[in-house]
N, C-alpha and C positions, 0 to 999 in steps of 0.2 A: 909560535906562541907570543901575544901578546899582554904585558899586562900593564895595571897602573893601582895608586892607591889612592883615594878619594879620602882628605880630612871632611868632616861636616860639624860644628859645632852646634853644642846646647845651647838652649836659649831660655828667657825668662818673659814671661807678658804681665808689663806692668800696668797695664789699662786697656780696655777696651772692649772685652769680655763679653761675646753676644753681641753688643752695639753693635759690631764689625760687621757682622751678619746681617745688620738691617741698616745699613749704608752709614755707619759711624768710622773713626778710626780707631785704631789699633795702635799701641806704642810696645815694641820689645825690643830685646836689648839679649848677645849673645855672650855663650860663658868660655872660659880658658875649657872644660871640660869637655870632650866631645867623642865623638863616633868616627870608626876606619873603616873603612869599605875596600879590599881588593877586589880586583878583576883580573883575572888570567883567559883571555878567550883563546881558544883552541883551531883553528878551522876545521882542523880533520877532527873533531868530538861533536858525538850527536847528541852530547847532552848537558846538564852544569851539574855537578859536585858542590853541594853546598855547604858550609861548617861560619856555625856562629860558635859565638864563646859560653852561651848559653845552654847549648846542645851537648849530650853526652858524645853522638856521635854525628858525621855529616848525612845529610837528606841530598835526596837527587829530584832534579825537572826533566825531564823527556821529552815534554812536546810542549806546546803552547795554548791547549785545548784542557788539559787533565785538571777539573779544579783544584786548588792550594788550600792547604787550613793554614797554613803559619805566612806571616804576614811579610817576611823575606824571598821563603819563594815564591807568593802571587808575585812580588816586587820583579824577583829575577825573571820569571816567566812572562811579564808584561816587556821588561825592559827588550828582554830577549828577540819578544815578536815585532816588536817597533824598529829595531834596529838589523834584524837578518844574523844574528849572531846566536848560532844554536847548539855552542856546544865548550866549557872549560869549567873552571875552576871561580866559585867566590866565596871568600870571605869574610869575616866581623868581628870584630872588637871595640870594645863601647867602654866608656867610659861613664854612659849616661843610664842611673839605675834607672828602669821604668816606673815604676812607681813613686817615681820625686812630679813627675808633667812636666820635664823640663825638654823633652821634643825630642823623644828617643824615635817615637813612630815617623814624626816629619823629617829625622836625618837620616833614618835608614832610609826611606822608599827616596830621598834627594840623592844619597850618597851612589847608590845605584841606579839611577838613573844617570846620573852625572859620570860614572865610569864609564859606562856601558855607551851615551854617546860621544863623550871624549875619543876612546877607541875607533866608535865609527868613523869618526870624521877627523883620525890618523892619517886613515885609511885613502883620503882625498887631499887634507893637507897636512901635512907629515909636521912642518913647520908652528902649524897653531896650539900654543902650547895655554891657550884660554876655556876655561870648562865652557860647556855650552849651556846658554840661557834656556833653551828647548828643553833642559832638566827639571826646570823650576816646575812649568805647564804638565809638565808629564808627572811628574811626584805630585801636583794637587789633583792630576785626575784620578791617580791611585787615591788618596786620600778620601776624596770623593764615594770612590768606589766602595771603600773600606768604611766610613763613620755617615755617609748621608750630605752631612751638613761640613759645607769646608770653606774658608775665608782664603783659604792660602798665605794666613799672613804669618806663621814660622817657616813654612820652607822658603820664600822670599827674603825674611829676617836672616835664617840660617844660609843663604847663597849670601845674601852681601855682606853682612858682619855690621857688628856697631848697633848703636841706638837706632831701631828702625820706625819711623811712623810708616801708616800704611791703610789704606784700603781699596775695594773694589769695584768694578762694576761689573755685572752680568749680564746679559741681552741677545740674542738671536743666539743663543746657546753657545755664546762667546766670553770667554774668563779676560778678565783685561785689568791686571794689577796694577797698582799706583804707590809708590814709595817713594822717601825721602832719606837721604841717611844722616843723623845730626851728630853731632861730636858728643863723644861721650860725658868729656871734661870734669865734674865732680858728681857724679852719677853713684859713684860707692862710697863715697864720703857719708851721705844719709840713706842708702839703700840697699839694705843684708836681706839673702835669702837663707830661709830656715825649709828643713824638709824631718822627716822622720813620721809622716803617715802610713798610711798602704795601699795610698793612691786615689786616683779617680779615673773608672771606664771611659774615653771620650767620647765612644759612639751613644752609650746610654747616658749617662751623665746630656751631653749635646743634649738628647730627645727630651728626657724628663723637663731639664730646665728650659729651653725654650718655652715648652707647653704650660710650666707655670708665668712665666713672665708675660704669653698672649692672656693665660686664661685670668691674672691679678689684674689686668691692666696699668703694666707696669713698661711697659715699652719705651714710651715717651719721657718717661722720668727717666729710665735709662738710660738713656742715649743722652738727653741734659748732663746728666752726671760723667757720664765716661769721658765727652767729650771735655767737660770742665778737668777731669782728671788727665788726660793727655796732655791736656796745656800746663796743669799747674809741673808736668813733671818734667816738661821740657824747659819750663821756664826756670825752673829752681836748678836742672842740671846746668844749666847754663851762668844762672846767676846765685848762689845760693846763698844768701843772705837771710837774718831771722824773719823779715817780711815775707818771703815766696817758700820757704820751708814750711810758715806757719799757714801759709793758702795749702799746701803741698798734704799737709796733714788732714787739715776740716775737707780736703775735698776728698781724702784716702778715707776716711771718716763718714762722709756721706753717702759713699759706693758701698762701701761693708753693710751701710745699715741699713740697703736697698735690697742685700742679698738675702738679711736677718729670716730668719725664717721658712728659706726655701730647703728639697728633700736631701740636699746635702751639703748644707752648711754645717759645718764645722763645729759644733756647738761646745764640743768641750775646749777646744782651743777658746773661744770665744769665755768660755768662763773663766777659765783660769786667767786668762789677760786683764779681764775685765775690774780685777782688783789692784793692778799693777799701778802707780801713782801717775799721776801724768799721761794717761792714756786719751786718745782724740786731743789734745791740748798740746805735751810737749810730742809727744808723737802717736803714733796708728801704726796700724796694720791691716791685711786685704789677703786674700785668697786670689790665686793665680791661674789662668787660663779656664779650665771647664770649672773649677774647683774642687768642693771635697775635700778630699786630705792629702790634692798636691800640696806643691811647695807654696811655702805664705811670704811676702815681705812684710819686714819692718822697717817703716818710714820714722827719721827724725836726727839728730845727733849721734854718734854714739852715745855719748856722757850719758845721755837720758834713756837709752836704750838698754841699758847693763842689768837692771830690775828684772825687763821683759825678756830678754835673753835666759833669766836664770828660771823665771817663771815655766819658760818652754823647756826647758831643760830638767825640770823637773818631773817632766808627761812625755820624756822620750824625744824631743825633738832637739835640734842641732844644725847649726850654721853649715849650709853647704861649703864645702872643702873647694872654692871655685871662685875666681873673680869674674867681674866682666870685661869683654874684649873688643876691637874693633876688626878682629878680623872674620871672615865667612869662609864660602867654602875655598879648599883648595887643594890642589895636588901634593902628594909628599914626596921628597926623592929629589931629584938632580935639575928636572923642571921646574920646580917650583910654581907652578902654574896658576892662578888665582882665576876668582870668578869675571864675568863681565860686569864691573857693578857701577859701570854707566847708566845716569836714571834713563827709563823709557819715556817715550814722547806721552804729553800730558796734554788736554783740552782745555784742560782750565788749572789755576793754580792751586796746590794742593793747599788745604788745611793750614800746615806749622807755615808757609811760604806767607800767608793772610797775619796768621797769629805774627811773627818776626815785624811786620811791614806794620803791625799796627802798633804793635809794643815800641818801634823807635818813632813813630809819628805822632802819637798821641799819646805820651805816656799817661799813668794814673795820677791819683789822688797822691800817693807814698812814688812818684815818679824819682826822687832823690833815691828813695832807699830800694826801689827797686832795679834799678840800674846798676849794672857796673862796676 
């Protein structure tokens, strides 16, 4: 009997929304709150014994052929056939409700995949006590599998930890992910996550809103917008001063009112904030990942934030119980084990590498105040 226990942390996506999917980037950022995964593989069991925390009682996989309705055992029974391991014990414990979007589905199918080959490749080097990056690839094909449309930019985010920029390329039916990881540094000083919806489907949610964004023609504004909101939010975690706070906002500000209107916008949130004083000026707010009624941030100060706080609190909603971290996945136990969160080789320079090199070379107009 072998086993191991796989941490995989929540995450939060603070920009990038769809962009990502038509070759934009993606900025997220991981939470203290997260997801356990065991693994006990058996050799002599021809089968796995499943139990989440969810479940009244454990579920079983059998073969690797029998299709799955629940979305841990396709997980187990994919991870199972990839790796030759047909038979023990897994299971879960989450810390991450599903109906906040804060990447309950991308650390389940990471967290077991990452067990499942950690084990295997025990098995050949007893010594490497490194998760295997071969978990990232295999959790976005499940993902794939499961919703359609997948960037893979949360199970990457949730393998390395920390502020993640991020995006992709696709081609000859090749997934080929590009990440940077930036220091966190005052990131929560102007940025609370609120939750208290009842969610958003990501595979339906995905379909619907794509097909409005081709059919508005709204694509290209999009992608202007996300990508201005990626930088302003790297730049202000970095420097945050009233100048890059106040880009920080008009540009959180501009994405919202690009979303205004689509089948699942948020509209009562949107109302009741909409009276709050200082709203788009001393600070904003934005809906997170597919949207709906995930979890929302609020951009700005706190001082100025206390209004809008009480506002949501009013309609049930409530500051997530979670900061954010710099750490991703990792082993729990005696190992201590952490991810490989070496960048992968690049072609060209990413994105925030251009934005950094042009920001110390050419500062702006406000070059004084927005430095430093």
């Amino acid at each position: 009997m072998k086993k191991v226990q796989v941490h995989i942390p929540g995450k939060v996506m603070l920009a990038g929304e769809y962009a990502v999917l038509k070759g934009g980037h993606s900025l997220a950022v991981t939470l203290t709150r997260g997801m356990t995964v065991t693994v006990e593989w058996d050799p002599t069991a021809a089968s796995w014994e499943i139990q989440s925390d969810l479940w009244p009682s454990p579920k079983h996989v059998v073969d690797d052929h029998t299709p799955q309705s629940e979305m841990l055992c396709r997980a187990v029974q994919f991870a199972a056939k990839k790796t030759g391991m047909h038979g023990g014990k897994v299971s879960v414990t989450s810390e991450i409700d599903v109906e906040h979007g804060i990447g309950s589905s991308a650390a389940l199918r990471l967290g077991v995949c990452a067990a499942f080959f950690y084990l295997q490749k025990q098995e050949t080097s007893p010594k490497n006590d490194i998760l295997p990056r071969d978990s990232i690839y295999s959790a976005w094909q499940l993902q794939t599998e499961g919703q359609g449309l997948a960037s893979g930019y949360d199970v990457v985010t949730q393998y390395v930890g920390g502020l993640v920029e991020f995006n992709f390329q696709y081609s000859d039916n090749k997934w080929t992910p590009h990440w940077f990881k930036h220091q966190l540094e005052s990131l929560g000083q102007f940025v609370q996550v609120f939750v208290g919806g009842s969610g958003a489907p990501t595979a339906q949610t995905l379909q619907t809103m794509t097909s409005w964004l081709d059919s508005g023609g709204r694509l290209e504004r999009l992608i202007d917008l996300s990508e201005n909101l990626v930088d302003a939010f790297i730049i202000a975690s970095q420097w945050p001063n009233p100048v890059n706070l106040k880009n920080l906002v008009r540009a959180c500000s501009a994405s919202r009112a690009l979303f205004w209107g689509n089948p699942h916008f948020p509209s009562n949130i949107a109302s009741a904030l909409s009276t709050v004083p200082g709203i788009d000026d001393r600070w904003s707010w934005k809906t997170t990942g597919a949207g709906g009624e995930d979890a929302i941030l609020l951009v700005g100060r706190a001082a100025d934030l206390e209004s809008a706080k009480a506002k949501l609190a009013s309609i049930g909603w409530h500051r997530l119980d979670a900061v954010f971290s710099e750490s991703g996945a990792k082993i729990l136990g005696p190992l201590a084990a952490i991810s490989e969160i070496d960048e992968p080789q690049r072609s060209h320079p990413t994105k925030s590498t251009k934005l950094m090199a042009k920001t110390q070379e050419k500062p702006g107009k406000n070059s004084s105040k927005e430095q430093p």
